[in-house]
C-alpha positions in Angstrom: 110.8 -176.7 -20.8 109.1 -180.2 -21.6 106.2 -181.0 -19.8 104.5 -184.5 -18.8 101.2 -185.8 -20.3 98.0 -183.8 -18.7 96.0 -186.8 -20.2 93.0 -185.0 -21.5 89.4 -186.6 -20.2 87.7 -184.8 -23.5 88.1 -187.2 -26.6 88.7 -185.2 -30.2 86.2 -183.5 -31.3 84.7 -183.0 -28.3 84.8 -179.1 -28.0 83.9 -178.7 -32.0 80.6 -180.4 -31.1 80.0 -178.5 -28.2 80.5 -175.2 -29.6 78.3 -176.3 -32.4 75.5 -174.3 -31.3 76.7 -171.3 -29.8 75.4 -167.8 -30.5 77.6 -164.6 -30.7 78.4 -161.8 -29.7 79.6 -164.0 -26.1 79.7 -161.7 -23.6 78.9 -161.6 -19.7 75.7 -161.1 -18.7 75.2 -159.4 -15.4 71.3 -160.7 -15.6 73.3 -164.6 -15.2 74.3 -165.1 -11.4 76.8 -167.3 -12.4 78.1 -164.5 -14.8 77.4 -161.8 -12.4 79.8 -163.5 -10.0 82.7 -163.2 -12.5 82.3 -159.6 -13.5 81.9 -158.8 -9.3 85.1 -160.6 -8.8 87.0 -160.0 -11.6 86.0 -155.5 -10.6 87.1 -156.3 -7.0 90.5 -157.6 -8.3 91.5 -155.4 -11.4 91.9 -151.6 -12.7 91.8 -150.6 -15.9 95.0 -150.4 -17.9 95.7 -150.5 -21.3 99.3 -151.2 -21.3 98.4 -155.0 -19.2 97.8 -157.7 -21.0 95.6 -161.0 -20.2 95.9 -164.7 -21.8 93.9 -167.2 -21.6 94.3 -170.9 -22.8 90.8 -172.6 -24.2 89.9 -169.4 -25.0 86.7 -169.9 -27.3 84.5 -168.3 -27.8 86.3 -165.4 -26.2 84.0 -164.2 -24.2 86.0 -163.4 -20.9 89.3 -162.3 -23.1 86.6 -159.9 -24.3 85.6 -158.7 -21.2 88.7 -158.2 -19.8 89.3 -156.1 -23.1 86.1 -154.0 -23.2 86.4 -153.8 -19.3 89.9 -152.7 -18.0 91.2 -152.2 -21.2 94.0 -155.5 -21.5 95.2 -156.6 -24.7 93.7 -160.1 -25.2 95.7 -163.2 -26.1 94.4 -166.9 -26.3 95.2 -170.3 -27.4 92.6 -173.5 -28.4 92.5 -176.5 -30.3 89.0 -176.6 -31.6 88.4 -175.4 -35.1 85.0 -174.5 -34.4 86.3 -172.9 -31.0 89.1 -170.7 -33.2 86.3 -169.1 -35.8 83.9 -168.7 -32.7 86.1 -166.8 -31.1 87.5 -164.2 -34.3 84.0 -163.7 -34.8 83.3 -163.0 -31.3 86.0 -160.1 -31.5 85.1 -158.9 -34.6 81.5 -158.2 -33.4 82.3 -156.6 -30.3 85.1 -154.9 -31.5 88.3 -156.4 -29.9 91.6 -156.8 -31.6 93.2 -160.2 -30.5 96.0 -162.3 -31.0 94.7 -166.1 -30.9 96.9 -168.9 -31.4 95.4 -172.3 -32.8 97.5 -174.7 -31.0 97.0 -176.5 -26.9 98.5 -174.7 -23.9 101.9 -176.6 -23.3 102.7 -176.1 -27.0 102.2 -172.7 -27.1 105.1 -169.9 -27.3 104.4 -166.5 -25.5 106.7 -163.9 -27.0 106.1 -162.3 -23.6 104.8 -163.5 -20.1 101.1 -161.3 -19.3 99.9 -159.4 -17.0 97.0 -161.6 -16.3 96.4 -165.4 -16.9 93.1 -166.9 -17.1 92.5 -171.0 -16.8 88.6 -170.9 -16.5 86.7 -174.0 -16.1 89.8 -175.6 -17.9 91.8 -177.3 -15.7 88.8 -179.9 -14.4 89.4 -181.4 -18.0 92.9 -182.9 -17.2 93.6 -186.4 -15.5 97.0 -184.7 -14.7 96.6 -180.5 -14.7 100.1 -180.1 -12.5 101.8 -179.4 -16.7 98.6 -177.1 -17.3 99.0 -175.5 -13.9 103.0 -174.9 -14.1 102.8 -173.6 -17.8 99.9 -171.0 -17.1 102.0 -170.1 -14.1 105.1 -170.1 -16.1 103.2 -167.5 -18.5 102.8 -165.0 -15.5 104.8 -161.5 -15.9 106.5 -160.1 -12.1 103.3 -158.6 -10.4 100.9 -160.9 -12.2 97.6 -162.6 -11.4 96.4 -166.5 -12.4 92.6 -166.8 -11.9 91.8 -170.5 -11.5 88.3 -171.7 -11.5 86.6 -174.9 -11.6 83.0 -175.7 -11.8 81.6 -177.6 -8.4 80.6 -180.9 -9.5 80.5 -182.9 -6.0 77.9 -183.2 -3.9 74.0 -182.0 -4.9 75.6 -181.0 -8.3 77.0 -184.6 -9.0 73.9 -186.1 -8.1 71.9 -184.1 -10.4 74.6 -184.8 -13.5 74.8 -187.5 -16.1 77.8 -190.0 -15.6 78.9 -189.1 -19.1 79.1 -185.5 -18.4 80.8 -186.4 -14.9 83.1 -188.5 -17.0 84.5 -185.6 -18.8 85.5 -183.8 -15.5 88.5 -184.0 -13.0 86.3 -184.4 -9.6 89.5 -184.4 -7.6 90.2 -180.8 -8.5 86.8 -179.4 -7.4 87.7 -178.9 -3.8 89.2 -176.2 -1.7 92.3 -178.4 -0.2 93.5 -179.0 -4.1 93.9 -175.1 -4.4 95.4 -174.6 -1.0 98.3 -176.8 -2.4 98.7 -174.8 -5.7 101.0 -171.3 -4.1 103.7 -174.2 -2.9 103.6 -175.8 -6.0 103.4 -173.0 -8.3 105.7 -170.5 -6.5 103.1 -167.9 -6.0 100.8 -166.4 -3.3 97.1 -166.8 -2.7 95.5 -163.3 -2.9 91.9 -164.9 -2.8 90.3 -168.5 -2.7 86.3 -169.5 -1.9 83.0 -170.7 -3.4 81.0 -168.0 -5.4 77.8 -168.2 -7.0 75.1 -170.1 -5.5 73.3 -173.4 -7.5 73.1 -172.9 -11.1 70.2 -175.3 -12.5 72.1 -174.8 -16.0 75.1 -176.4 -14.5 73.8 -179.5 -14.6 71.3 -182.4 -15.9 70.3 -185.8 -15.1 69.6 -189.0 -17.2 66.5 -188.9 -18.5 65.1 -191.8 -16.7 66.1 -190.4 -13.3 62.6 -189.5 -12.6 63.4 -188.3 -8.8 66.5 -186.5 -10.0 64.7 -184.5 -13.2 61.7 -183.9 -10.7 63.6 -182.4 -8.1 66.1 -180.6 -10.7 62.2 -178.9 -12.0 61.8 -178.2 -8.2 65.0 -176.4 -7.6 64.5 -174.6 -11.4 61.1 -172.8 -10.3 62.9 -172.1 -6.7 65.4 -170.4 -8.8 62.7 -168.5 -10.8 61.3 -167.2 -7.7 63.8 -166.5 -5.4 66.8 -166.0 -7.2 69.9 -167.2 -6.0 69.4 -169.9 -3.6 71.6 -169.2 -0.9 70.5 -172.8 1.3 71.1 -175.1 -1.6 74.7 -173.4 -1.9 75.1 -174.0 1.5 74.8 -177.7 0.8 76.3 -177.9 -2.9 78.9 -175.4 -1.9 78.2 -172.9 -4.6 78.7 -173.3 -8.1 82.0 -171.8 -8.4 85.3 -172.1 -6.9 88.1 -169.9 -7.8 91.2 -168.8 -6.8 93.2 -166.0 -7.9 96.9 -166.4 -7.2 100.0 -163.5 -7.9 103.1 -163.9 -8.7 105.9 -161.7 -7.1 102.2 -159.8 -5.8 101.6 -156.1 -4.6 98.3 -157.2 -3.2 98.8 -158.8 0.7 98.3 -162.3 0.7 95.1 -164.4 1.8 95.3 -167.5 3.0 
């Protein structure tokens, strides 16, 4: 099936230089709330089983492939384009003692010998102009009874604000928003099993120029909130949360939620 131009917003290179300084083993960490909210979700939503199997495309450095491995069990499979990404990711596995099948090649160009179990697109899709090709292949990957987990970072609002252009630049803002994932089960052919916000502001998320003073200031602010208090439940309110995700099925066992 040929697919139209998702028009990546990331220049070459990009994701070699941003894995440059990345330390392994990569793997959740329950003490990170915006971790913590993945492993919750992902526990709510699966059972182990060693016979499923989960992909996931921008894979490095492997860290929720993993997971999903050292977790429920799932053969891992994964696809990137980064050289530094690739390695990351083998080395990843080999320290926490995950056998994996990683292909060095972009989603739309990559050949499943079989459709999975479980498909993850995490924090991927924002980096597409176009994502409907990178939405229809992931789907298009999904075995009878399978799950797509889409997620997105939440850029708008407080979290724009507090981020540099250049890093806003590299992001699909139209995709970071509740009614853009209400339209994906008619587009896709699937059904919603669960869409919302999780997480609550993540300071790490996100950084101002340097000579926003106000913004850096009230960034250091919200920083030593976080210390304190922990999650802070009234900023989400306002930047609502850090993470949106939605989990969608295809031919699904689970009711729908919509």
């Amino acid at each position: 099936m040929a697919y139209d131009d998702p028009r990546p917003l990331t220049a070459p290179g990009f994701w070699d230089k941003f894995w440059a300084k990345t330390s392994l083993p990569a793997r959740p960490d329950p003490a990170k709330s915006y971790e913590r909210c993945y492993i919750d979700l992902f526990d709510a939503h699966f059972n182990a089983d060693s016979t499923r199997t989960v992909f996931e495309a921008g894979c490095a450095p492997g860290m929720w492939l993993a997971h999903f491995h050292r977790r429920f069990g799932y053969q891992p499979y994964g696809c990137d384009t980064s050289q530094r990404g690739l390695a990351l990711t083998e080395e990843n596995f080999r320290l926490l003692g995950v056998r994996g099948n990683i292909a060095g090649c972009d989603l739309l160009s990559y050949a499943a010998d079989k459709p999975f179990d479980v498909v993850l697109s995490i924090n991927f899709i924002e980096h597409f102009e176009n994502p409907e090709p990178i939405l229809r292949k992931s789907a298009a990957l999904l075995a009878p009874g399978g799950t797509l987990v889409l997620s997105v970072p939440n850029l708008t609002g407080l979290n724009a604000w507090l981020s540099r252009p250049e890093f806003l630049a590299a992001h699909n803002l139209g995709v970071m928003n509740k009614a853009h994932m209400r339209r994906l089960p008619s587009l896709l052919g699937l059904r919603t099993v669960f869409l919302d916000y999780i997480g609550g502001f993540e300071p790490d998320l996100v950084g101002p120029p340097k000579g926003a003073v106000l913004r850096r200031a009230c960034l250091k602010a919200l920083r030593l909130a976080r210390r304190r208090h922990g999650q802070l439940a009234d900023v989400q309110r306002v930047s609502g949360g850090n993470l949106q995700v939605c989990l969608l099925s295809y031919n699904p066992a689970l009711p729908c939620i919509s």
